[in-house]
C-alpha positions in Angstrom: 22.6 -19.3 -15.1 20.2 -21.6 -12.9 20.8 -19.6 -9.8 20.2 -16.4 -12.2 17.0 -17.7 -13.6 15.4 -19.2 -10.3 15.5 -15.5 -8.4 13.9 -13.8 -11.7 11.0 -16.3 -11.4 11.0 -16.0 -7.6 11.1 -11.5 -8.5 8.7 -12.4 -11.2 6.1 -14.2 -9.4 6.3 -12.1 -6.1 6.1 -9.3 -7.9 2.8 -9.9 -9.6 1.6 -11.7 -7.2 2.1 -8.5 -4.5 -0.2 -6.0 -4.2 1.3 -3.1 -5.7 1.4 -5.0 -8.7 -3.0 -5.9 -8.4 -3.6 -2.4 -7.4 -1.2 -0.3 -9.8 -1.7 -2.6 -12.6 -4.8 -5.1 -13.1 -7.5 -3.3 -10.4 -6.2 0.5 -12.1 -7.2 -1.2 -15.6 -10.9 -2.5 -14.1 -11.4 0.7 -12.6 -10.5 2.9 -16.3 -12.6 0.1 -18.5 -15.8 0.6 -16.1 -15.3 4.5 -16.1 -14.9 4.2 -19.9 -18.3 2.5 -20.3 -19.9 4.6 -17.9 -19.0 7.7 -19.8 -19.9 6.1 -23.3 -23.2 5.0 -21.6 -23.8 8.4 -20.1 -23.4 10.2 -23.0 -25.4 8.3 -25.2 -28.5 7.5 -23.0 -30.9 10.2 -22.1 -30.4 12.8 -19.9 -33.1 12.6 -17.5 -31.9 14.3 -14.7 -33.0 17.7 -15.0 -31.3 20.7 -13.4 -33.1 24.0 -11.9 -34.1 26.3 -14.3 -31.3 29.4 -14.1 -33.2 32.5 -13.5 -31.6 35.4 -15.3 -32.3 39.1 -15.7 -31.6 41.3 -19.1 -31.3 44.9 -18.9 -31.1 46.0 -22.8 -30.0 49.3 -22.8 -29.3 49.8 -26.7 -33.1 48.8 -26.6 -32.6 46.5 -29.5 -31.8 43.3 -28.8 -35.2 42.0 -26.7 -36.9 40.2 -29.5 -34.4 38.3 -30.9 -33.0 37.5 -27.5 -36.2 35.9 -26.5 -36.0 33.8 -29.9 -32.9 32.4 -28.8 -33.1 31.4 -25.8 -36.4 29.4 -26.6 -34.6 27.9 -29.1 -32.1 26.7 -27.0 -34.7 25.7 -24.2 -36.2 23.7 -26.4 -33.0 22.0 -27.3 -31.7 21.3 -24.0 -33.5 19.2 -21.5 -30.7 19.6 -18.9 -31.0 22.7 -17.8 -32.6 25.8 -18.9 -32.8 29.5 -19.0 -35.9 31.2 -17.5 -35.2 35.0 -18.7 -36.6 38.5 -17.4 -36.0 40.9 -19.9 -35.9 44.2 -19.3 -36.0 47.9 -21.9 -33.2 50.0 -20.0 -34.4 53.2 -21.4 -37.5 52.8 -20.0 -38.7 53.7 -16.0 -40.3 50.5 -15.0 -40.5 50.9 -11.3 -38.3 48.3 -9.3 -36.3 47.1 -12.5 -33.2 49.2 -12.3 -29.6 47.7 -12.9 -29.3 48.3 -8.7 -32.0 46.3 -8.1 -31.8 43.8 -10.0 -28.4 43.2 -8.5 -29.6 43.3 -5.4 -31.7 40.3 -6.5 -28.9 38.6 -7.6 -27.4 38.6 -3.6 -30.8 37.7 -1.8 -31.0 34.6 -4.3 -34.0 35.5 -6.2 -32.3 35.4 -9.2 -28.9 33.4 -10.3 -27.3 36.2 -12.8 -28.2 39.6 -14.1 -27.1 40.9 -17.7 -26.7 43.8 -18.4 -25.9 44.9 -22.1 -24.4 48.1 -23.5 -25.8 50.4 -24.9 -23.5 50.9 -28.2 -22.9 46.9 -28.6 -24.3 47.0 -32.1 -22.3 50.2 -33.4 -19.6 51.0 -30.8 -19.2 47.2 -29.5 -20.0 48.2 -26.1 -19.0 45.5 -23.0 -21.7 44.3 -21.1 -21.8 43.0 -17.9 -22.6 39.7 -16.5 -23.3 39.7 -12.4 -23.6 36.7 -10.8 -23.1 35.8 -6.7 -19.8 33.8 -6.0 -19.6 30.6 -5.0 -22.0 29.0 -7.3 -20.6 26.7 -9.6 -22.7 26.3 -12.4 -22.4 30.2 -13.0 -19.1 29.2 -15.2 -21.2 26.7 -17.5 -23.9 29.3 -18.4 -21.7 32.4 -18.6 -20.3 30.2 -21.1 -23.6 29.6 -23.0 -25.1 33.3 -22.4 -22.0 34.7 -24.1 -22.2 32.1 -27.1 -26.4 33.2 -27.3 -25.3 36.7 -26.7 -22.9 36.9 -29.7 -25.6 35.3 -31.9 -28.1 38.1 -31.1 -25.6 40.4 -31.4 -24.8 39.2 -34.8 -28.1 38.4 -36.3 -29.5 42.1 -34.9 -26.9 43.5 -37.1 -27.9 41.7 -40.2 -31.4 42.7 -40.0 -30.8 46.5 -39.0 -28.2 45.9 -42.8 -31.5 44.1 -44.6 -29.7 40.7 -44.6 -30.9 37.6 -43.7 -29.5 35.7 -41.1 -30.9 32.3 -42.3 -29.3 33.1 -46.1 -26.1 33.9 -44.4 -25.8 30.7 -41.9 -27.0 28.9 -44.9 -23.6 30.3 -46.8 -21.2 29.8 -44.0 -22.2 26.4 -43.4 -18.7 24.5 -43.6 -17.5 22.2 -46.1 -16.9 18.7 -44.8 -13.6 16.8 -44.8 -12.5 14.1 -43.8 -9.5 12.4 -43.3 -8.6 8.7 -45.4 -5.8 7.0 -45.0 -4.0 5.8 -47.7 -1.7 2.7 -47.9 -3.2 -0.1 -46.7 -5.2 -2.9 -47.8 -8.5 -0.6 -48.3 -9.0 3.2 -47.8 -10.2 3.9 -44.6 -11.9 6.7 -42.5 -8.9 7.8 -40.0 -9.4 9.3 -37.0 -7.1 12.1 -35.7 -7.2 12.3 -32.1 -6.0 8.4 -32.0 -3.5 8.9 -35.1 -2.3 11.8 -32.5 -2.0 9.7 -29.4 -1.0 6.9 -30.3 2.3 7.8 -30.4 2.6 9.0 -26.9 0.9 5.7 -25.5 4.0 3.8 -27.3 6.5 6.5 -25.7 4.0 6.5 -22.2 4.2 2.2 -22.0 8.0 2.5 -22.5 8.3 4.6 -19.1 5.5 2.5 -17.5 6.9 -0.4 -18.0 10.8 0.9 -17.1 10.2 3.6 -14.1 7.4 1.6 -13.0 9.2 -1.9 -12.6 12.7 0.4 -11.5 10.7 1.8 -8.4 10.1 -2.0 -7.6 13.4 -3.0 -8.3 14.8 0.0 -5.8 12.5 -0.8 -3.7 13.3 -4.3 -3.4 16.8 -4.1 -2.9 17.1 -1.7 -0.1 14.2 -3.2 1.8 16.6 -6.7 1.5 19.6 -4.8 2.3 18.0 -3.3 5.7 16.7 -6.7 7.1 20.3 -8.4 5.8 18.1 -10.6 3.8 20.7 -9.9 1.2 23.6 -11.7 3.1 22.1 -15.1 3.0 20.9 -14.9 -0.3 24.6 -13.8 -1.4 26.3 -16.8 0.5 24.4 -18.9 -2.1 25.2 -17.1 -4.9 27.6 -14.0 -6.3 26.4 -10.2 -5.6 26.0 -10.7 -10.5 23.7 -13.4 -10.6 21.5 -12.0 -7.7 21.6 -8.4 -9.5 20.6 -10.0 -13.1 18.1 -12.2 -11.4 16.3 -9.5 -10.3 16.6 -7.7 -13.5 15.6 -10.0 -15.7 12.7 -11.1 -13.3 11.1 -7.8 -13.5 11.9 -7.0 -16.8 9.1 -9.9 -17.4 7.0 -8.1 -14.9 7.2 -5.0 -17.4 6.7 -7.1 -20.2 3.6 -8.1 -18.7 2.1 -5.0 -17.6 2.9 -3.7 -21.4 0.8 -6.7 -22.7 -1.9 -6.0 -20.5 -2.0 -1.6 -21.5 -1.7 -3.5 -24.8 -4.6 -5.7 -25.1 -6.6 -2.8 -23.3 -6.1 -0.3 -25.7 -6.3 -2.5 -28.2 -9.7 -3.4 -27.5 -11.2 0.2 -27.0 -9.4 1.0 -30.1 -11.9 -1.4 -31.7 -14.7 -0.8 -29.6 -14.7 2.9 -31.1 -13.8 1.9 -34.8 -10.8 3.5 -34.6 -8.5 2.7 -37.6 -4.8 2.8 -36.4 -2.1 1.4 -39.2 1.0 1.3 -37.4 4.2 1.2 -39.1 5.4 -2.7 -39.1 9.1 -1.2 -38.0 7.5 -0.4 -34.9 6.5 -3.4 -33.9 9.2 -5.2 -34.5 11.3 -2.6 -32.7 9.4 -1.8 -29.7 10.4 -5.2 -27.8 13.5 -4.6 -28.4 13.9 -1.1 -27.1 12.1 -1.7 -24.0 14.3 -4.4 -23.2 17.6 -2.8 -23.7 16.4 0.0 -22.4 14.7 -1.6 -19.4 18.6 -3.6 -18.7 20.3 -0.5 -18.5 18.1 1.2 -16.6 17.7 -1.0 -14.4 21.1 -1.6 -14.2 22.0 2.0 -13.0 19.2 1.5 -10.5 20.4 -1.7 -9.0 24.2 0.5 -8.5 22.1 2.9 -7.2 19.6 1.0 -4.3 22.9 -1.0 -3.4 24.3 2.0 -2.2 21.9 3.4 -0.1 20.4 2.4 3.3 16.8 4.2 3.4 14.4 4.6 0.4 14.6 8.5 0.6 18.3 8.6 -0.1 17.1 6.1 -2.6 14.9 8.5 -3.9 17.6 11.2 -3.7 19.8 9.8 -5.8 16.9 8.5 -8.8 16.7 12.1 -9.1 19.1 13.0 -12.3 17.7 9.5 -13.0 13.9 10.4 -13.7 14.7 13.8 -15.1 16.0 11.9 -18.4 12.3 9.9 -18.5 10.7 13.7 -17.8 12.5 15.5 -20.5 10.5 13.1 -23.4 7.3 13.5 -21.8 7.4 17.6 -21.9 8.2 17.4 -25.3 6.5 14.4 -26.8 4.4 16.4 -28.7 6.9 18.5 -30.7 9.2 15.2 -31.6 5.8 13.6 -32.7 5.1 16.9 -35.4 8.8 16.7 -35.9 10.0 13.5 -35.7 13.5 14.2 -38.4 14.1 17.6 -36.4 17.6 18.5 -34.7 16.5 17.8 -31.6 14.5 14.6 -31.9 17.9 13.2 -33.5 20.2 14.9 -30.5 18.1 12.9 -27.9 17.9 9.6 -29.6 21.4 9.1 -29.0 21.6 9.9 -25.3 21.4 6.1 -24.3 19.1 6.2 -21.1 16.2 8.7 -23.2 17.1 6.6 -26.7 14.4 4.1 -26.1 11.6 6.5 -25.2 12.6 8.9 -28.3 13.1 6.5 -30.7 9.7 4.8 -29.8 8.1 8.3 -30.5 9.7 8.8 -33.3 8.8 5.6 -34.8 5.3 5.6 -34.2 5.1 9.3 -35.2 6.4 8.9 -39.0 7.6 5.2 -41.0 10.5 7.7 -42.4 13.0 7.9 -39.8 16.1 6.7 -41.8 17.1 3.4 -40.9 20.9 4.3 -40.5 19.2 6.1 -37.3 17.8 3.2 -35.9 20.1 0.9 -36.8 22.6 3.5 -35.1 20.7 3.8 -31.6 20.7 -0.1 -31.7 24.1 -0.4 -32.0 24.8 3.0 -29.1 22.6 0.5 -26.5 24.3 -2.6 -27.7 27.6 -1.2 -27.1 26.5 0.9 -23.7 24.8 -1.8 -21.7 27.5 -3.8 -21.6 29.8 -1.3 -20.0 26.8 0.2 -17.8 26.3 -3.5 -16.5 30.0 -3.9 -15.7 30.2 -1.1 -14.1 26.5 -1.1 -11.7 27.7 -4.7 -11.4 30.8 -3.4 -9.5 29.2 -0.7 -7.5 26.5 -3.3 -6.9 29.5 -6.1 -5.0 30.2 -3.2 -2.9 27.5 -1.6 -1.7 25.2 -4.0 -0.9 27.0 -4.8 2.1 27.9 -1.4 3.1 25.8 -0.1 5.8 26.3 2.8 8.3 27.3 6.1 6.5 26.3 7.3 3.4 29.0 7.0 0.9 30.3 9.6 -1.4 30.3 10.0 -4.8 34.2 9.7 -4.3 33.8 6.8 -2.7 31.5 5.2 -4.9 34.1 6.3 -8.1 37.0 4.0 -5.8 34.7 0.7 -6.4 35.3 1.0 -9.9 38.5 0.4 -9.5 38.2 -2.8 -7.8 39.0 -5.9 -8.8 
């Protein structure tokens, strides 16, 4: 157990120590935390850089529209400091000399103007289209067709009421929606609740469960063939057996994954509180989380260890982690419909396949506090009862292939180590 525990603190300590662990882990967490404030800051300060004004031609042919389409877009010039609309409007059924649809457009190409509008003439009774011309390339064209269509369907709208005697004022007054707002029942004191982080907060449990295993399993793979090529591995296994070397590495960076969770942890955590976001977990999660991710991480990493030993190149490697990472993939397309559904079929299918158990179970815990215990207790039990045989068996393909070099070997091959003693 000595030899075991002094190459997981040597895996440990390189490991965080290395830069793929600064740079993935601790400089990745700066960089989102200063991006984070510079977005809060951004978009509470004022906005004092001022864009060009966006030149833009109407052509009204219904004839209707050119009054209250020069109250709107003051209003909205008046609200936005950003950028703003500086609009030609134009009566289509008149003659003006030099204002036709053509030439307008042909002012849209030489630059003189950004866009040209040109609006149907039966949009009030017959919903006509109207058309929006603009000169490719330009970017900002997509944010202000976006806000010329929402101004356009306002005058649109409000023209109607007043050609029906209604008032548009009255009406918005009428519509104006009721306010709700969710509280959260169950705790110490009622509390405001937010959504969005009632909604994510799932996935981040599920999202740290694959962090912490994929990301410290690529290490671990990583590790082992880069030993095996330089024969590393051959002096460290005259000192001790082909077992404790495998569960020293494990174990070591099973702690490194422990620590990068604590880290996501205290993170989120903090901007959690930072926004006044009110997040009552269910206590069985936390009490259950630790010990998913380290079941889960041991047999993971268990089959990853069987895997690296038997390959001499990190492609093949990589080949082989395939079928591997399509069980972490599966959980991630469908987080969100286990989260709705946390009792469904399927959410209770996958939680007993072993390797996606932790990452489902996680989910499903955070999602709703009444997943039947028998479940959990169950997929406790199926990983109790699996790593032990998955461990027996890596450990075996491990003795083997680790001083194997040369040839690929088969899957046939690699089923004959099994049965060695």
């Amino acid at each position: 157990m000595n030899k075991v525990l002094v190459v997981a603190s040597r895996e440990y300590f390189d490991t965080i120590k290395g830069r793929g662990f600064i740079i993935g882990t601790l400089i990745t967490m700066i960089f989102m935390v200063i991006i984070i404030f510079a977005i809060d800051r951004e978009s509470k300060g004022p906005r004092d850089q001022k864009e060009a004004d966006y030149k833009i031609a109407v052509t009204d042919l219904s004839g209707t529209l050119m009054q209250e389409m020069k109250k709107q877009f003051e209003q909205h010039n008046s609200s936005q400091t950003a950028q703003k609309f500086r609009l030609e409007v134009y009566d289509g059924r008149g003659t003006e000399p030099g204002n036709g649809v053509e030439n307008l457009k042909n002012r849209v190409l030489r630059g003189e103007l950004d866009a040209c509008l040109v609006i149907g003439k039966g949009i009030l009774e017959k919903n006509d289209a109207c058309q929006f011309y603009i000169k490719t390339g330009n970017i900002r064209n997509f944010r202000a067709f976006d806000t010329v269509q929402y101004l356009l369907n306002r005058i649109v709208i409000n023209t109607r009421y007043r050609l029906n005697n209604l008032s548009p004022d009255l009406i918005r007054d009428l519509q104006r929606p009721a306010a709700l707002e969710p509280v959260e029942l169950g705790a110490k004191s009622q509390k405001k609740s937010s959504m969005i982080a009632v909604m994510l907060v799932p996935f981040f449990f599920m999202y740290l469960i694959f962090l912490g295993i994929v990301g410290s399993g690529q290490q671990l793979l990583t590790s082992i063939v880069e030993e095996k090529n330089s024969r590393v591995i051959e002096v460290l296994l005259s000192s001790l057996t082909s077992f404790q070397l495998m569960a020293g590495k494990i174990l070591g960076l099973a702690a490194v994954g422990l620590t990068s969770i604590v880290l996501w942890v205290i993170m989120l955590s903090g901007f959690a509180a930072w926004k006044g976001f009110n997040i009552n977990l269910n206590p069985t999660i936390l009490i259950c989380y630790p010990l998913y991710f380290i079941l889960g991480f041991l047999l993971v990493t268990s089959l990853i260890a069987a895997i690296a030993s038997t390959c001499n190149t990190t492609r093949d490697a990589q080949s082989y982690m395939l079928p591997l990472m399509i069980c972490f993939i599966v959980p991630m397309m469908i987080w969100f419909n286990i989260a709705q559904h946390p009792n469904s079929t399927l959410a209770v299918v996958l939680s007993f396949i072993p390797i996606m158990t932790p990452m489902i179970m996680v989910l499903r815990l955070a999602s709703s506090p009444d997943i039947p215990l028998f479940q959990v207790i169950a997929s406790f039990a199926l990983l109790i009862v699996s790593l032990p045989l998955v461990i027996a068996l890596s450990a075996k393909i491990f003795r083997t292939g680790i001083l194997m070099y040369g040839k690929q070997p088969t899957p046939r091959e690699i089923l004959k180590w099994l049965r060695y003693k």
